[in-house]
C-alpha positions as CSV (number, residue, x, y, z in Angstrom):
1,X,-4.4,22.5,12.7
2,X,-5.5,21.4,16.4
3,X,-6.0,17.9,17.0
4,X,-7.8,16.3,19.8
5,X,-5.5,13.6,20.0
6,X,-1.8,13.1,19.8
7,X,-1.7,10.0,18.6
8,X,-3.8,11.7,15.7
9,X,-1.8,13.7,15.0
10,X,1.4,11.5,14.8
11,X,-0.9,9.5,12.2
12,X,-1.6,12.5,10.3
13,X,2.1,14.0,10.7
14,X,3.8,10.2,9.2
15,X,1.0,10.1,6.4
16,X,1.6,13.2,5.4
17,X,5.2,12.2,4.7
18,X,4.1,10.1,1.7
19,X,4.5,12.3,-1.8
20,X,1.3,13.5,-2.8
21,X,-0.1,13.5,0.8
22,X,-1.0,17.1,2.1
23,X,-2.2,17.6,6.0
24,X,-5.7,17.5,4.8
25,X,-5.4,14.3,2.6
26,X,-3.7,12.9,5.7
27,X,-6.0,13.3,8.2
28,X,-9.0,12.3,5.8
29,X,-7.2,8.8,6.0
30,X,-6.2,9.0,9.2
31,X,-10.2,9.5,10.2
32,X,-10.8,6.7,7.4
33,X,-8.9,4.0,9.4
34,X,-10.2,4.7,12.3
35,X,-13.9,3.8,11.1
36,X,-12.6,0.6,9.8
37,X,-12.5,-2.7,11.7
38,X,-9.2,-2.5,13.5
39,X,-8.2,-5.7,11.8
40,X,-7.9,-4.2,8.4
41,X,-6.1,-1.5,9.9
42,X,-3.9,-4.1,11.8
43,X,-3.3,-5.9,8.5
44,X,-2.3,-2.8,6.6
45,X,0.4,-2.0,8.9
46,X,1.7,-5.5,9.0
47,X,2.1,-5.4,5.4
48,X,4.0,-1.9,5.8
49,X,6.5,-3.8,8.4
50,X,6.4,-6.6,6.4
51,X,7.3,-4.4,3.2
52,X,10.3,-2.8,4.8
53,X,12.0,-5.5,6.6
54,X,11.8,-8.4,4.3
55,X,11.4,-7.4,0.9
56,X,14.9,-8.2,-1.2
57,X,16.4,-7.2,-4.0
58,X,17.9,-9.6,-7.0
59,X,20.8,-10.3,-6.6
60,X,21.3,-10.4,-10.6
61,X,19.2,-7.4,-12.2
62,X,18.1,-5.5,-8.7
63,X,14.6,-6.2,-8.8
64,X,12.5,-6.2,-6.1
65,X,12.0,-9.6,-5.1
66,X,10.7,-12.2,-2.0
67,X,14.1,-14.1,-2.6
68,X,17.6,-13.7,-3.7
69,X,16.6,-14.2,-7.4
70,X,13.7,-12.4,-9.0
71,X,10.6,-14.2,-10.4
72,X,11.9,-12.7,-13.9
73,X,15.6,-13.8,-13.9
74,X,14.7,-17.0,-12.8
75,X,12.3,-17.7,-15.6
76,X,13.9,-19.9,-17.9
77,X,11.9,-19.0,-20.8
78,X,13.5,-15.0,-20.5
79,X,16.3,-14.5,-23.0
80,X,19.4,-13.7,-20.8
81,X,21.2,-12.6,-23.8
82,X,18.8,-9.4,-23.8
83,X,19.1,-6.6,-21.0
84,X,17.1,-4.2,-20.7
85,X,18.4,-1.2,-18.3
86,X,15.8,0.9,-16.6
87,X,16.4,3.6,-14.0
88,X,13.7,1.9,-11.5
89,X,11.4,-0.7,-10.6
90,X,8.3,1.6,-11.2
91,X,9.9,0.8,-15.0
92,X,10.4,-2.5,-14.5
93,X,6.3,-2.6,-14.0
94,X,5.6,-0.6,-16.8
95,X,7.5,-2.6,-19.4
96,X,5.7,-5.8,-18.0
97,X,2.5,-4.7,-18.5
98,X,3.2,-3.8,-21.8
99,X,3.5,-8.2,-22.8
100,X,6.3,-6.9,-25.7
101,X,9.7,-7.5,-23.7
102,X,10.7,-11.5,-23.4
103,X,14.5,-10.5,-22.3
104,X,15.6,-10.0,-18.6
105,X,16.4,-6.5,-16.8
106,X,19.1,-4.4,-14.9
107,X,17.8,-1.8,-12.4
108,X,20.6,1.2,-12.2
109,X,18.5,2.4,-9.4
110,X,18.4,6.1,-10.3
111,X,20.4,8.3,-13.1
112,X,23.5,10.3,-12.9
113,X,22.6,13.7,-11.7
114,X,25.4,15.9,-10.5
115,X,23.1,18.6,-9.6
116,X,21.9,15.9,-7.1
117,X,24.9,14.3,-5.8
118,X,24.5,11.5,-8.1
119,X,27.4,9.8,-9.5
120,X,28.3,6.4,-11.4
121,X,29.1,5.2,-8.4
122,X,26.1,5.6,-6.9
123,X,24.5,3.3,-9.5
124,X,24.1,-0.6,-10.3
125,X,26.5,0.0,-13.5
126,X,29.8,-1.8,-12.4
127,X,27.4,-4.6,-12.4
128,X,26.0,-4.4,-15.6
129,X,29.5,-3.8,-17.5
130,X,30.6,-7.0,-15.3
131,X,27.7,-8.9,-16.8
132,X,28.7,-7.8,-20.4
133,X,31.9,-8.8,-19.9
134,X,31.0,-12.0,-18.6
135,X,29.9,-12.9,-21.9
136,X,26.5,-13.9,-21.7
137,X,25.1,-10.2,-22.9
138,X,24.3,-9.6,-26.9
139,X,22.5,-6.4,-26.7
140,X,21.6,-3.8,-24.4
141,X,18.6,-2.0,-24.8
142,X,18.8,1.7,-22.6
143,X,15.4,2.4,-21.6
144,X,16.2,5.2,-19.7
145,X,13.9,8.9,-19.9
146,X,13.9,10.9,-22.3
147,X,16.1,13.6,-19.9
148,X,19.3,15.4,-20.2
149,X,20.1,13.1,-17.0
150,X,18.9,10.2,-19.1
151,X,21.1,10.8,-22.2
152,X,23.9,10.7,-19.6
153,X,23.4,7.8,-18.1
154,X,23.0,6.1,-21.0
155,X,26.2,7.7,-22.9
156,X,28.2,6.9,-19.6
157,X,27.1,3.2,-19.7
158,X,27.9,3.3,-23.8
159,X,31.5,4.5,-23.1
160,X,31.9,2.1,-19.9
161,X,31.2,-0.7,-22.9
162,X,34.2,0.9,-25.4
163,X,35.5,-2.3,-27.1
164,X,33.5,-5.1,-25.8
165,X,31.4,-7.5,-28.5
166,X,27.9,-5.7,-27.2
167,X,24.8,-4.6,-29.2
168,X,23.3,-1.7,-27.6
169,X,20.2,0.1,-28.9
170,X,18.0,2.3,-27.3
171,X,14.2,3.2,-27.0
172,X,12.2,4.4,-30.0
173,X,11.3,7.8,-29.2
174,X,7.6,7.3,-29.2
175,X,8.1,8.7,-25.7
176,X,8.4,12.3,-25.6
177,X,11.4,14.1,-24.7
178,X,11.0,14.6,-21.1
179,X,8.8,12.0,-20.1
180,X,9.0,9.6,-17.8
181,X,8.6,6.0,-18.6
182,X,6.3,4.9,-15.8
183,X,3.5,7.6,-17.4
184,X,3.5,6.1,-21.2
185,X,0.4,4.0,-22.1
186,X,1.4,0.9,-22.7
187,X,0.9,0.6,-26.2
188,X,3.3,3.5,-27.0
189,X,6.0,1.8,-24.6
190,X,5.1,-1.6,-26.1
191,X,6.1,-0.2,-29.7
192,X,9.3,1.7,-28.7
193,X,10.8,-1.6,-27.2
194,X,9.8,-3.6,-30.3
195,X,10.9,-0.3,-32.7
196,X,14.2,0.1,-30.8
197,X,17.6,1.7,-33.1
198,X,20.5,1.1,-32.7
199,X,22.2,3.5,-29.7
200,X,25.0,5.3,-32.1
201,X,22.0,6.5,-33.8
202,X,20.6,7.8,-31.6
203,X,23.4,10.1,-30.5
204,X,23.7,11.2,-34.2
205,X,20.0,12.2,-33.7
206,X,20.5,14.2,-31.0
C-alpha cells in the first residue's frame, strides 16, 4: 500500500502493531486522528506515555496500580485471609465486575507453558508460597483457565504448598474447558467463585 506521507505511514505501521489491528484498520485510525482536533490526539498519546512510564505494579498481589500498593490490597474491608490467583490482570477485571469476590488477589503473570519458554520461574509463584507461609493465607482459590497449561500451573502451585496449613479450592467449572476467563459473562464467573470445590477434587475429576 502507497502512502503519501511517511509520517503516515509510520502511524499506520505502529497501529498496526496492536493485536487485532490489520493495515487497513490501521490506517482507518490513522485517517480518524487526523480529522480530530489535534488536542484530543495530543491527549491520547500523553495518556499512552503516561501508561508506559508510570503505571506500577503492587508490590503484594502484582496488580496494576498508580502506587506501590493496589486500590484492592489496600482496602481494609478485603479479606486477606482469601487469595485468589489469576493468570492476568485482564482477570483481575473480570472477577471485579462480577461484585461476588470480597478476598484479595495474586497475579502469576502468565501460566507455565514449556512449549513457550515458560517456566515457574518465570512466574509471581515464589511469592505467593512466601505469602502462605507467612501465615496470613487460609485458602487459595486457583482461578486459572480451563487449559492443559492451566491445570499445570495450578498442580505446580498445589505441590509447591505440600505440607503447609492452606485450603485451596479451585473454580467451579461453569466455565468451559478451554475458555478463557476474561470471555465468561459475569454471572457464570460470579457463580463458579461462590460454587468453588475443594482443589483435590478437582484433580480426581479430571
Amino acid at each position: 500500500m502507497e502512502y503519501a506521507s511517511k509520517l503516515l505511514a509510520n502511524a499506520v505501521y505502529e497501529i498496526s502493531q496492536l493485536p487485532g489491528i490489520g493495515k487497513r484498520t490501521a490506517l482507518r485510525l490513522a485517517l480518524h486522528l487526523l480529522k480530530q482536533p489535534e488536542q484530543q490526539t495530543v491527549a491520547l498519546a500523553d495518556a499512552l506515555i503516561k501508561l508506559r512510564t508510570e503505571i506500577a505494579y503492587c508490590k503484594s498481589c502484582f496488580n496494576i496500580s498508580d502506587s506501590t500498593v493496589c486500590e484492592i490490597c489496600a482496602n481494609p474491608k478485603r479479606d486477606e485471609g482469601l487469595i485468589c490467583v489469576v493468570e492476568d490482570i485482564r482477570d483481575v477485571m473480570a472477577i471485579e465486575n462480577t461484585s461476588q469476590y470480597q478476598g484479595l488477589y495474586h497475579v502469576l503473570g502468565g501460566k507455565i507453558s514449556p512449549m513457550d519458554g515458560v517456566g515457574p520461574q518465570d512466574l509471581n509463584i515464589g511469592a505467593l508460597v512466601q505469602k502462605v507461609k507467612d501465615g496470613k493465607v487460609r485458602e487459595l482459590i486457583f482461578a486459572l483457565s480451563s487449559t492443559m497449561e492451566g491445570d499445570t500451573t495450578n498442580f505446580y502451585i498445589y505441590k509447591q504448598l505440600d505440607g503447609l496449613d492452606i485450603v485451596t479450592s479451585t473454580i467451579a467449572r461453569g466455565i468451559s474447558v478451554g475458555d478463557e476467563l476474561e470471555y465468561a459473562d459475569e454471572i457464570t464467573l460470579g457463580r463458579s467463585i461462590l460454587n468453588r470445590v475443594p482443589f483435590e477434587n478437582s484433580m480426581k475429576a479430571n
